[in-house]
C-alpha positions as CSV (number, residue, x, y, z in Angstrom):
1,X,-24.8,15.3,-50.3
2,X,-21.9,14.2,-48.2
3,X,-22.2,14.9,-44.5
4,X,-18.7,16.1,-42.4
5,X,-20.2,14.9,-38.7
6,X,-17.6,12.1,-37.5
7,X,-17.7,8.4,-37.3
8,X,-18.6,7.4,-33.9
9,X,-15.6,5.2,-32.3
10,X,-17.0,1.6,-31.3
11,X,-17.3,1.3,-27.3
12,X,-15.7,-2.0,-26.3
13,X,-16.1,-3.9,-23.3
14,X,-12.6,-5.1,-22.0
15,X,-11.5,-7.4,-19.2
16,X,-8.6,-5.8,-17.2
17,X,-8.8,-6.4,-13.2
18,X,-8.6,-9.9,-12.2
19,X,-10.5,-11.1,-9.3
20,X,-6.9,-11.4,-7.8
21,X,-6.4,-7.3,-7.9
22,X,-9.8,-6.1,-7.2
23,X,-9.7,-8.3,-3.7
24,X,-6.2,-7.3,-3.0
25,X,-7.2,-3.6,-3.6
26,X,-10.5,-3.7,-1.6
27,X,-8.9,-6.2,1.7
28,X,-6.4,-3.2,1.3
29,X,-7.9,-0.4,1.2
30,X,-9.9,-2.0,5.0
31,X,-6.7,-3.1,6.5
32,X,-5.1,1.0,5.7
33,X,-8.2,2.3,7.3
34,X,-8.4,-0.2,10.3
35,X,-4.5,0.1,11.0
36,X,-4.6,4.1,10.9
37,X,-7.5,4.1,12.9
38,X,-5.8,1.7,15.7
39,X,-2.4,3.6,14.9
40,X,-4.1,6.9,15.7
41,X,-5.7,5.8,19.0
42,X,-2.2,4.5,20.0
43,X,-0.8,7.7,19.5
44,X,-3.0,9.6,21.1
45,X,-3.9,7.1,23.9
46,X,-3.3,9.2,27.2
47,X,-5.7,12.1,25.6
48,X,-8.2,9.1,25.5
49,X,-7.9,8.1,28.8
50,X,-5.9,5.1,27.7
51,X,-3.1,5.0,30.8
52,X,-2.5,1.5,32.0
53,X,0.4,-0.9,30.6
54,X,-2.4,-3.6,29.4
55,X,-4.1,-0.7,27.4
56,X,-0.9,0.1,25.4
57,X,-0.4,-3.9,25.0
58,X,-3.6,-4.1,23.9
59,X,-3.8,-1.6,21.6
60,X,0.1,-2.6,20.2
61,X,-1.4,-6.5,19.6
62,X,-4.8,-5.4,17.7
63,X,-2.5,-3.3,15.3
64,X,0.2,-6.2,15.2
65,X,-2.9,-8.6,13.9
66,X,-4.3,-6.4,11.8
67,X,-1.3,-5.5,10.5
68,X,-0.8,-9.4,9.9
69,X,-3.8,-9.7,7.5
70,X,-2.3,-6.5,5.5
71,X,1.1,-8.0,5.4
72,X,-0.2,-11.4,3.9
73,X,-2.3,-9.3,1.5
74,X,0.1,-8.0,0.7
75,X,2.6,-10.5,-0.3
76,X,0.3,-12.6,-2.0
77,X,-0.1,-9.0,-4.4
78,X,3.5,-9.0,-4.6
79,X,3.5,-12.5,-6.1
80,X,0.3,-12.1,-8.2
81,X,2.4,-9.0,-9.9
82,X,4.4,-12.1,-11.6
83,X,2.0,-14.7,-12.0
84,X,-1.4,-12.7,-12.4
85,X,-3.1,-11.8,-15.6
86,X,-1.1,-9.1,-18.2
87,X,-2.8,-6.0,-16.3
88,X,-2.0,-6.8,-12.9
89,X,1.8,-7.9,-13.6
90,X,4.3,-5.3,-12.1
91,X,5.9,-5.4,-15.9
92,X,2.6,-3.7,-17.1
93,X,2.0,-1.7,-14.0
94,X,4.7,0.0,-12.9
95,X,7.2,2.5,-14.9
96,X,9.8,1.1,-17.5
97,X,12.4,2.2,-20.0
98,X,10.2,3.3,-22.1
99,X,7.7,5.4,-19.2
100,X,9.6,8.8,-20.2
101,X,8.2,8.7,-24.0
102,X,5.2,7.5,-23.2
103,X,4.4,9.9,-20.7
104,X,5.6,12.8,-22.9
105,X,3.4,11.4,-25.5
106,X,0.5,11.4,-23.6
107,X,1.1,14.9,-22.2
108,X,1.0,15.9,-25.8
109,X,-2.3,14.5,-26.7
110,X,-3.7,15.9,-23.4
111,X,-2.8,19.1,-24.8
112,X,-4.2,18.4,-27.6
113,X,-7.4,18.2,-26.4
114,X,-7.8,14.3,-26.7
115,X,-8.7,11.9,-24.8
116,X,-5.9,8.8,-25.1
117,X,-8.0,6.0,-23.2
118,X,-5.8,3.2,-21.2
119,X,-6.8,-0.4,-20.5
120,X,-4.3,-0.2,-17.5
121,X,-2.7,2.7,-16.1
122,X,-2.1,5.6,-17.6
123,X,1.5,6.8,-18.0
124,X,1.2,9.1,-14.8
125,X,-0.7,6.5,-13.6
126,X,1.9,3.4,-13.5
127,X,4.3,6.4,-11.1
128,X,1.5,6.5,-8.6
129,X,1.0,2.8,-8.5
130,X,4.9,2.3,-8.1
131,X,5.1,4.9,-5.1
132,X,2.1,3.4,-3.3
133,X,3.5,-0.3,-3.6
134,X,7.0,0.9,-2.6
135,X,5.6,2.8,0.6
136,X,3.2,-0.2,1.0
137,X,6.3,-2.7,1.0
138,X,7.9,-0.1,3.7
139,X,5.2,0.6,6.2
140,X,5.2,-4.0,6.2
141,X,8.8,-4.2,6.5
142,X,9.3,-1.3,9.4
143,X,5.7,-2.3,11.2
144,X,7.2,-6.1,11.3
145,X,10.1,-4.8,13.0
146,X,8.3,-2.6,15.4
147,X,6.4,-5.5,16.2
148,X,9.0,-7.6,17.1
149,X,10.8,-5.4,19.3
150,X,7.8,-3.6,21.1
151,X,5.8,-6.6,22.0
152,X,8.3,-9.5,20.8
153,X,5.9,-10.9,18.1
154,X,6.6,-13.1,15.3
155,X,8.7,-13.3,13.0
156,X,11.7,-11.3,14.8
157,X,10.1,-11.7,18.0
158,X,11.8,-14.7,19.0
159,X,15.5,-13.2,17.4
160,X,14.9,-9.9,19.6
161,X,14.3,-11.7,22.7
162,X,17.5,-14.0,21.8
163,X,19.6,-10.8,21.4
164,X,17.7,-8.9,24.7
165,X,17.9,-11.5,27.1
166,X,21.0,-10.8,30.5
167,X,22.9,-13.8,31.0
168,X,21.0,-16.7,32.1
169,X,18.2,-15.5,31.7
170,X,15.4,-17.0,29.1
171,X,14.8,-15.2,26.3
172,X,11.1,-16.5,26.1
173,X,10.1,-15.0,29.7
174,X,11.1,-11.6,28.6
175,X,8.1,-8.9,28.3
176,X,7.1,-6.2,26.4
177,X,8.2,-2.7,27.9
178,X,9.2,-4.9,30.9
179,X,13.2,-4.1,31.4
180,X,13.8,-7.5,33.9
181,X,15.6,-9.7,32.1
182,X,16.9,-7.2,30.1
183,X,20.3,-6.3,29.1
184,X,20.8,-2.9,29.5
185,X,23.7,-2.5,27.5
186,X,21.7,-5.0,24.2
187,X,18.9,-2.4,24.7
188,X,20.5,0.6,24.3
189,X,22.3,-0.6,21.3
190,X,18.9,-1.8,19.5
191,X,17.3,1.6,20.3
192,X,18.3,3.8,17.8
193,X,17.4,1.5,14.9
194,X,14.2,0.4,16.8
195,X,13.3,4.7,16.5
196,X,14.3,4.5,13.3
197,X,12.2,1.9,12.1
198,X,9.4,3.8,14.0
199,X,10.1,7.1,12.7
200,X,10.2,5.2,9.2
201,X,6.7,3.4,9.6
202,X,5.0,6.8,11.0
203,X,5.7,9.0,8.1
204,X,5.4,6.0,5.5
205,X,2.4,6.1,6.4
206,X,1.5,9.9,6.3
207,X,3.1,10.1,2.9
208,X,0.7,7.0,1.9
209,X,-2.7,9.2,3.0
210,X,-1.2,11.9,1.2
211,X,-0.9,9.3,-2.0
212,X,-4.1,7.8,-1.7
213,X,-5.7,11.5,-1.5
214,X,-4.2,12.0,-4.4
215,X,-5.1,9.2,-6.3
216,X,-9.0,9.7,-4.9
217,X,-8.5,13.1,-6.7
218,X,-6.6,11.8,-10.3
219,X,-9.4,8.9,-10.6
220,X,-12.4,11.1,-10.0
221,X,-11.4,13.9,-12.2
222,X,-10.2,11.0,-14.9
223,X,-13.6,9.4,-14.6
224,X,-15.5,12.5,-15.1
225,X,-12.8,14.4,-17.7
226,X,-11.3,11.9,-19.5
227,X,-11.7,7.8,-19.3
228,X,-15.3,6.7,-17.8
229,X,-15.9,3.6,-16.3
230,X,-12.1,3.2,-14.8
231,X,-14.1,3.7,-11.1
232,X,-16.5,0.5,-11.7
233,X,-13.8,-1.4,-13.4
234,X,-12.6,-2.0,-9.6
235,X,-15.9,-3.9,-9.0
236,X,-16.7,-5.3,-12.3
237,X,-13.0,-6.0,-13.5
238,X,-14.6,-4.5,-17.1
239,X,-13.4,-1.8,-18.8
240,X,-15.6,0.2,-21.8
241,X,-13.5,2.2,-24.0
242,X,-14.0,4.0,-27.1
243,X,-11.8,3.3,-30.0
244,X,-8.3,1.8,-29.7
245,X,-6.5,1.5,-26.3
246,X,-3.3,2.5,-26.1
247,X,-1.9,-0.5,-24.3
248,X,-3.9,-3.2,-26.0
């Protein structure tokens, strides 16, 4: 008597995450918490009680450092995304000429009901990634900026003090939010883009909680609806799936 009950798909184990990208993505995820937490004390730093100059220094220079340790994290992710294993290259990762089929494919078999299992990123997936390592790049590029002109630290600090400095005066004795030495006309000239930059890095930033919420949300509900085990495969670097990954 022949029985109609399907085959069971094999579960395989697969290595994905390198040690490379989990440490990146843990280091980061402790540098984004420690910077908006010293971010948000700066901007809310007279309601704290936080009045004098050497508060607001203070404050400036433990975000700059920290904010050193992301950067650097940062960059060496950027370079791993050419040199690291096939799953954490930017060529799997992030969308690509053929993103629009695939993601139309994989609506489809959503709707479907099934349950298309990824070794990487899904195809929504790879979007999210590419938005979060864009704004990522951003919130680096404007914070290096800000930190060069606000308390004239490396590696424009130097340059900005060049460009700041009156007329026989030396560059290197100029100090933060400290207009001797100053030229007035210099300053007023650099303060436009110096807001910009500032107005840049803030809202980079707000859009990048807003991501990561986002992504908290997709990879629970994937974990529990669709693709198990994607959660511990940050840890591990393992990923179980059943029957044939799309992306193999």
């Amino acid at each position: 008597m022949s029985s109609n009950k399907p085959i069971p798909l094999e579960i395989k184990s697969y290595t994905v995450w390198d040690r490379p990208t989990r440490l990146f993505h843990w280091i980061n995820v402790i540098l984004v918490l420690a910077l908006t937490l010293v971010g948000g004390i700066m901007m809310y730093k007279t309601e704290l009680g936080i009045t004098e100059l050497s508060g607001k220094i203070g404050l400036k220079t433990l975000h700059v450092y920290i904010g050193y340790g992301f950067a650097l994290n940062l960059l060496v992710r950027l370079v791993w995304g050419f040199i690291g294993n096939k799953y954490a290259r930017f060529s799997h990762m992030f969308p690509n000429t053929n993103s629009k089929s695939e993601l139309q494919a994989y609506k489809t078999e959503l709707a479907a009901g099934k349950t298309p299992q990824y070794l990487g990123h899904n195809p929504k997936g790879k979007f999210a990634v590419f938005a979060i390592m864009l704004l990522l790049v951003i919130i680096m590029l404007t914070g290096l900026f800000r930190a060069g002109t606000d308390i004239y630290y490396p590696p424009l600090g130097s340059t900005i003090q060049s460009y700041l400095a009156d007329t026989n005066v030396d560059p290197a004795g100029l100090k933060p939010y400290d207009d001797a030495g100053v030229n007035a006309e210099k300053a007023s000239a650099i303060k436009p883009i110096k807001g910009l930059a500032g107005e840049i890095h803030i809202y980079g930033v707000y859009l990048l909680l807003l991501l990561i919420l986002l992504h908290l949300f997709a990879v629970i509900y994937t974990e529990v609806k669709r693709q198990p085990g994607i959660i511990s495969a940050m840890f591990s670097g393992n990923k179980l799936i059943q029957g044939q990954p799309k992306d193999e």
